[in-house]
C-alpha positions in Angstrom: 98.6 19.8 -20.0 96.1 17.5 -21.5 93.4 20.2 -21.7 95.9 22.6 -23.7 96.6 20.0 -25.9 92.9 19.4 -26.3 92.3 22.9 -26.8 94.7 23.2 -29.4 93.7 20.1 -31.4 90.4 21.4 -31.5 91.1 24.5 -32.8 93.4 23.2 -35.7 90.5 20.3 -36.3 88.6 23.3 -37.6 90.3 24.7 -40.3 91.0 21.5 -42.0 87.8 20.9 -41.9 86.9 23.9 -43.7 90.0 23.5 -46.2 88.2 19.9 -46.8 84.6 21.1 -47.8 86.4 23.7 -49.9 88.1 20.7 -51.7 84.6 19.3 -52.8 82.8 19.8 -55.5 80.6 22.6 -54.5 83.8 24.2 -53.2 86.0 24.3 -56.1 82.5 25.5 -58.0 82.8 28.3 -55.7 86.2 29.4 -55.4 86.2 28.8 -59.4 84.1 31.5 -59.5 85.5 33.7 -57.1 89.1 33.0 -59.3 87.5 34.5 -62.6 86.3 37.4 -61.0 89.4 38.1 -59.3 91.0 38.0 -63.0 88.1 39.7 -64.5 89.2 42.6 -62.3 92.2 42.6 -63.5 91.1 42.9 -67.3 88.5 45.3 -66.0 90.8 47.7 -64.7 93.4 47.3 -67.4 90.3 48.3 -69.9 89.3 51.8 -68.1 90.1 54.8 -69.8 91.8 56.6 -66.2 93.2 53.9 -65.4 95.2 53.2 -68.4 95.6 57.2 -68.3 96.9 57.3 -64.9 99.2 54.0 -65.7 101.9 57.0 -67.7 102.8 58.4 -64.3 102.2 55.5 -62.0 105.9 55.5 -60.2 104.9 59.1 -59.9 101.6 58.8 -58.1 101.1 54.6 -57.5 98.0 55.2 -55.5 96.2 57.2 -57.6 96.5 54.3 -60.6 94.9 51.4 -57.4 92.5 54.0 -56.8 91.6 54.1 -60.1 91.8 50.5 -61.0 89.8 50.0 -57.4 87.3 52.7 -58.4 86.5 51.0 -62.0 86.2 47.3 -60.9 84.2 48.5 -58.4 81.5 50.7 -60.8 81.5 47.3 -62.7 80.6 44.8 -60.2 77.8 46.7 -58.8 76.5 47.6 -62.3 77.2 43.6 -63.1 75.3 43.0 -59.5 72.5 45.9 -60.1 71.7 44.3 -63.3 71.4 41.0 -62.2 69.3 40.8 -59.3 68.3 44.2 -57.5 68.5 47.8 -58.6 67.8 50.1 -55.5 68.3 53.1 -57.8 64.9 52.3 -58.9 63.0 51.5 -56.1 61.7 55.4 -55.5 60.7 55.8 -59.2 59.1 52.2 -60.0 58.7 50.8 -56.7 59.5 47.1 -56.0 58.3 45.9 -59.3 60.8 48.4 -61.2 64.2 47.2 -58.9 63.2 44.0 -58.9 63.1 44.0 -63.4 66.9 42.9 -63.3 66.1 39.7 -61.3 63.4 39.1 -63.7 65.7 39.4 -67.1 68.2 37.2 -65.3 65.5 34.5 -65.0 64.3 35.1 -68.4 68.1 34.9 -70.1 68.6 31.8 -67.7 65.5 29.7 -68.7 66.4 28.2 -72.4 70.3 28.1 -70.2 68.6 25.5 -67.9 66.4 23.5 -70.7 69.7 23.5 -73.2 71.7 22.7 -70.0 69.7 19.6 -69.0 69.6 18.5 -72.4 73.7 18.1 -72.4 74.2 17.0 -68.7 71.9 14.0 -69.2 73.9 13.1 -72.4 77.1 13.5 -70.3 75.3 11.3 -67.7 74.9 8.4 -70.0 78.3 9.0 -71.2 77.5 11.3 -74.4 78.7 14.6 -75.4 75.9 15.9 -76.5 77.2 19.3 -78.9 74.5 20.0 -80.8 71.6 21.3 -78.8 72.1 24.3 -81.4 70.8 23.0 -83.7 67.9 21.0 -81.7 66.8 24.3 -80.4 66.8 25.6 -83.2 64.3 23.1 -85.1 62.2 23.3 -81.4 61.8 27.0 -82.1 60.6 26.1 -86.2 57.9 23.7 -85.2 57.1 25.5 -82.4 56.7 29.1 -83.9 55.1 27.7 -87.5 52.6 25.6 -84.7 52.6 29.5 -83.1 51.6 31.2 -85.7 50.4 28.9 -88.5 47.1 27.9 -86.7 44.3 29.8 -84.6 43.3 27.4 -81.7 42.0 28.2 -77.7 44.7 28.5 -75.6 44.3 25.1 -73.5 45.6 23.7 -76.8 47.2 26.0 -78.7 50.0 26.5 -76.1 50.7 22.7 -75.0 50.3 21.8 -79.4 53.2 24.2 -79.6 55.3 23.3 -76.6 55.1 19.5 -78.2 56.2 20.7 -81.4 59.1 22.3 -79.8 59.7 18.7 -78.0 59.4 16.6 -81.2 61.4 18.8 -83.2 64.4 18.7 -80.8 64.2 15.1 -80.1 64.1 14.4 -84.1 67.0 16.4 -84.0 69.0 14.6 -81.5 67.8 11.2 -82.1 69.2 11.4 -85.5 72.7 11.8 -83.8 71.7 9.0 -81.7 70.6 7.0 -84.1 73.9 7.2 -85.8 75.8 6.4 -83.0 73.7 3.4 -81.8 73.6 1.5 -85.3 76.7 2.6 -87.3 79.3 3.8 -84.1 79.2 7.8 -85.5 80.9 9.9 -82.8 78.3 12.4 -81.7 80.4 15.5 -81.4 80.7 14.9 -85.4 77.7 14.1 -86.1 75.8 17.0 -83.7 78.2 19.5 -85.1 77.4 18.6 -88.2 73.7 18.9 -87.3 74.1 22.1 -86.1 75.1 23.6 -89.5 72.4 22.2 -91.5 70.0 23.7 -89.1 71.5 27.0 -89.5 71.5 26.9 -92.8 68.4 24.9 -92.6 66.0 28.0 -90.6 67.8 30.6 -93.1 66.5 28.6 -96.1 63.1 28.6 -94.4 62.8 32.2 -93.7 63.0 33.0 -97.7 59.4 31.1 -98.0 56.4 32.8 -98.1 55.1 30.2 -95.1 57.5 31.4 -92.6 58.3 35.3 -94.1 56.6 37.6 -92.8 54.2 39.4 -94.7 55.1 42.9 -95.9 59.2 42.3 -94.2 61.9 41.2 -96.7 64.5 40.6 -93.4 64.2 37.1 -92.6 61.6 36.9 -90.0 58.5 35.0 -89.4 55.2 35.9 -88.5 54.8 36.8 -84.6 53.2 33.6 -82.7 49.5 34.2 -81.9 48.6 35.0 -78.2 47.1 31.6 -77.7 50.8 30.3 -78.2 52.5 32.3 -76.1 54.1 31.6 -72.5 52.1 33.6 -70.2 53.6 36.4 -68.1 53.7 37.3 -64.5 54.1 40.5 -64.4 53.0 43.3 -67.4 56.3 44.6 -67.5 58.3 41.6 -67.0 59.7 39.4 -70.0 59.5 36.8 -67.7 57.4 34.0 -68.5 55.9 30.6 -67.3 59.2 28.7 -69.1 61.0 29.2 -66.2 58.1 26.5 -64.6 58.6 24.0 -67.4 62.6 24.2 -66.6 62.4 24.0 -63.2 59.8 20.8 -63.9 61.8 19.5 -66.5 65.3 19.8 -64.1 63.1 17.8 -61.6 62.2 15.4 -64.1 65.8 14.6 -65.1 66.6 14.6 -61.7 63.7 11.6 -60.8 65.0 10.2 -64.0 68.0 9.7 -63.1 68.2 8.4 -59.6 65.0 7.3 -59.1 64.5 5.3 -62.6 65.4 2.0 -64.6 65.9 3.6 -67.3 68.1 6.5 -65.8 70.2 3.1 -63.9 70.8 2.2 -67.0 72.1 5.5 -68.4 74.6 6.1 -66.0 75.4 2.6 -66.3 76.3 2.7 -69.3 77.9 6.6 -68.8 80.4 4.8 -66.5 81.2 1.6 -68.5 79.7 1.1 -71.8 81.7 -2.9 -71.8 80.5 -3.6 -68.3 76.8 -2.1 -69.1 76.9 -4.8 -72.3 77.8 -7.7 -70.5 75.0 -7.0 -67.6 72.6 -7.4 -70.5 71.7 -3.9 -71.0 71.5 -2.7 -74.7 73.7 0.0 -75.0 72.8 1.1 -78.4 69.1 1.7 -77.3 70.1 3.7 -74.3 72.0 6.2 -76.8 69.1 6.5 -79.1 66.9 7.3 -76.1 69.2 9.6 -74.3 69.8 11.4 -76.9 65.8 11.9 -77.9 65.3 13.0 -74.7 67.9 15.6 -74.4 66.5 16.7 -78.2 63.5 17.6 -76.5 64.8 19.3 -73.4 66.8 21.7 -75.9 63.6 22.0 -78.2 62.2 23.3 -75.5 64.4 25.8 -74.8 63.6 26.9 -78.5 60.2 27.2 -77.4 61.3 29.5 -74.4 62.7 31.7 -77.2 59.7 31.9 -79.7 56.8 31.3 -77.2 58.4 33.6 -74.6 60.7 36.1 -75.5 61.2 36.9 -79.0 57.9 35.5 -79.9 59.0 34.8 -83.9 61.1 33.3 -85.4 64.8 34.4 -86.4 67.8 33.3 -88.2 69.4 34.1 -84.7 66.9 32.2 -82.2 69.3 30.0 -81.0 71.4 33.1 -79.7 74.7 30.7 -79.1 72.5 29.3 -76.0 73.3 25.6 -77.4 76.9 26.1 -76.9 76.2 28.1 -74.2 74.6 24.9 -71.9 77.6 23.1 -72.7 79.5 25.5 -69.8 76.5 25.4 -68.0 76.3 21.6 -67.8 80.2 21.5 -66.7 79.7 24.0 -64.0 76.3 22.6 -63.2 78.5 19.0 -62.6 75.8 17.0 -64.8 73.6 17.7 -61.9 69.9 18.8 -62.7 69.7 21.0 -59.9 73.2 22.3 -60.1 72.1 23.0 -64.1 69.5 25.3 -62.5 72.1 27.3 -60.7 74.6 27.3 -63.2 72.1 28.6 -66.0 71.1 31.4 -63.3 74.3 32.4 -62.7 75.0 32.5 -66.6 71.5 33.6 -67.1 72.4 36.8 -64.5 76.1 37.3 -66.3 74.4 37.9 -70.1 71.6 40.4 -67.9 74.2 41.8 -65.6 77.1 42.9 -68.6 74.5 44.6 -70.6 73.7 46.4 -67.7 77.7 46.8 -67.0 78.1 48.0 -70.4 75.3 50.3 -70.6 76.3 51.7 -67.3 80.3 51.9 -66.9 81.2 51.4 -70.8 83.1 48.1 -69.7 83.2 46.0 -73.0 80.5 43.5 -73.1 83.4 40.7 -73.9 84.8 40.9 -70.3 81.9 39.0 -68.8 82.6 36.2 -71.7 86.1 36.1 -70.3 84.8 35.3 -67.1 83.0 33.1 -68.5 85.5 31.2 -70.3 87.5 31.3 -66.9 84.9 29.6 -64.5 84.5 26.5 -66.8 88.3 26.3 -67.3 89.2 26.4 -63.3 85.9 23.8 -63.1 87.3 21.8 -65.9 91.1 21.7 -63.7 90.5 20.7 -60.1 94.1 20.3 -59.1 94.8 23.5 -60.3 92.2 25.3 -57.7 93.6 23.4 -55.4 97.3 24.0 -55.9 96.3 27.8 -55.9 94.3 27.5 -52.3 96.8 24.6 -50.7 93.1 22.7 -50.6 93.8 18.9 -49.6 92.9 16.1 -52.2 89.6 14.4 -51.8 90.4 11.5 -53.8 87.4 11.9 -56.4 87.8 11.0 -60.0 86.1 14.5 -60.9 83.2 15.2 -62.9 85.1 14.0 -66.6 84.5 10.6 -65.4 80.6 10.7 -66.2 81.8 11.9 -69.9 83.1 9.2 -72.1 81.9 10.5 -75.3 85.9 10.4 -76.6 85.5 6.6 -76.4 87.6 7.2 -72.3 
């Protein structure tokens, strides 16, 4: 009797167990994800020419409109998947090289991700909500392409001159909004939003000049960076460039930084509780000037990923939305460096994968944004996950908590 009762403690021990790490963070991260692409299917289907065309007679012939809908969802994933990581349709014609290009553009969309991403989770770390690594990446990408292409110097310099330019540029641009917030109490959503506009309107105005148009081109673009400025490449055919080492450096940095440092104690002291931070003797306004220069420069440097590496001049467009972009990636990254990483691969693979998803099945590009959209809202709403798995509470306070920038 005793053993059966054993037995069957042990074997109801297990799923609970299960139903717990699935409660955790990494675990409502995961089925988060695997929520938004259950909906996505839904608005995938819903989008397909046959199946809305089958839909007329669907209490005539039901199976034929869920073969339809399964049939298109489907074509989309694997496009989404083919275009992400591995495309074995090319492996005959290209070779390994060729299937393994989506992996590549997936890295290459995910690098400024991760450097933008850092740049808000450590603000959110040191209780900051840091909205306007717009506009720091994009006056990273102006120093760093007029650095590019304004002077002719050997690589060993040219390169690292320009990278720093990208650095200062961002950090100018966040520790202004620091700055504010540290000597006159400025909230820095206002103020980095703010910031962000003038930027815009700030690289527009600077692509009329004759020191940043390019010669002989009336469309606002600037010269192309010289070759001694640019991120090398791995492979010929790759856009994939050494960026994707300075992110994955700068995500350990951050991540030393922070657990590891004085200075990154003090951060997240003063993330948690500003009052108690104060009355420990830490100086509260300094920490927001500094944390906020620092995560200038990690999203200058993702402008740099986008002049140096990819587009390689600069455009009214460099920033490409990837400012507002790392603020999702932050969230689902849980301010964690190396969660950043995989967050801005995961994005990084979603902008590579829907082109390909586009290209391939005609699936409007807009579906993946939805997805998106959905992953940070089931991140951003624990309990609801939860409720919608019967997942246990873990008694956490969540990931808000290392957030205060709304004066919590």
């Amino acid at each position: 009797m005793s053993e059966t009762t054993t037995a069957t403690t042990g074997t109801e021990k297990q799923p609970s167990k299960v139903r717990t790490a699935l409660s955790g963070t990494a675990g409502i991260t995961f089925l988060s994800i695997v929520m938004a692409l259950v909906i996505g299917a839904f608005f995938i289907a819903f989008s397909d020419p046959t199946v809305q065309e089958t839909t007329g007679y669907f209490f005539a012939a039901p199976l034929e409109t869920i073969s339809a809908a399964w049939t298109a969802v489907m074509e989309a994933y694997k496009a989404l998947l083919t275009g992400m990581i591995f495309d074995p349709a090319k492996l005959s014609t290209e070779g390994l090289i060729g299937a393994l290009k989506p992996l590549s553009e997936t890295i290459t969309m995910a690098t400024p991700l991760i450097l933008a991403g850092l740049s808000v989770a450590l603000a959110f770390r040191a209780g900051l909500f840091n909205i306007g690594a717009e506009g720091q990446i994009i006056l990273g990408a102006i120093f760093a392409s007029y650095i590019g292409f304004a002077f002719d110097l050997p690589w060993i310099i040219h390169l690292p001159f320009a990278v720093l330019g990208a650095i200062v540029g961002g950090a100018v641009w966040g520790g202004i909004a620091g700055f504010l917030k540290a000597k006159t109490g400025a909230h820095e959503v206002i103020t980095t939003i703010m910031l962000n506009w003038i930027a815009i309107y700030l690289v527009a105005w600077l692509l009329t000049k004759p020191a940043f148009l390019r010669e002989g081109r009336q469309d606002p673009i600037s010269p192309p960076v010289n070759p001694s400025a640019e991120y090398p490449t791995f492979i010929d055919d790759w856009r994939m460039h050494a960026g994707i080492l300075v992110a994955l450096l700068c995500a350990a940095g951050v991540a030393w930084l922070l657990d590891k440092s004085t200075l990154g104690f003090q951060f997240r002291a003063v993330g948690s509780n500003a009052s108690a931070a104060r009355t420990a003797g830490m100086n509260v306004s300094r920490m927001y000037l500094l944390v906020m220069l620092i995560a200038g420069g990690l999203a200058g440097l993702a402008g740099s990923a986008q002049v140096l590496g990819t587009e390689k001049s600069l455009t009214g467009g460099v920033s490409a939305g990837i400012g507002f972009d790392a603020i999702t990636v932050a969230l689902l990254g849980r301010a964690n460096p190396w969660g950043v990483v995989a967050a801005g691969l995961l994005f990084g693979g979603l902008r590579a994968g829907g082109l390909n998803m586009q290209t391939q099945t005609g699936t409007p590009i807009d579906i993946v944004l939805v997805i998106q959209a959905l992953i940070v809202l089931f991140i951003a709403a624990p309990p609801l996950v939860r409720s919608v798995f019967r997942l246990p509470e873990t008694g956490g306070a969540g990931f808000m908590q290392t957030a205060k920038g709304w004066n919590a």
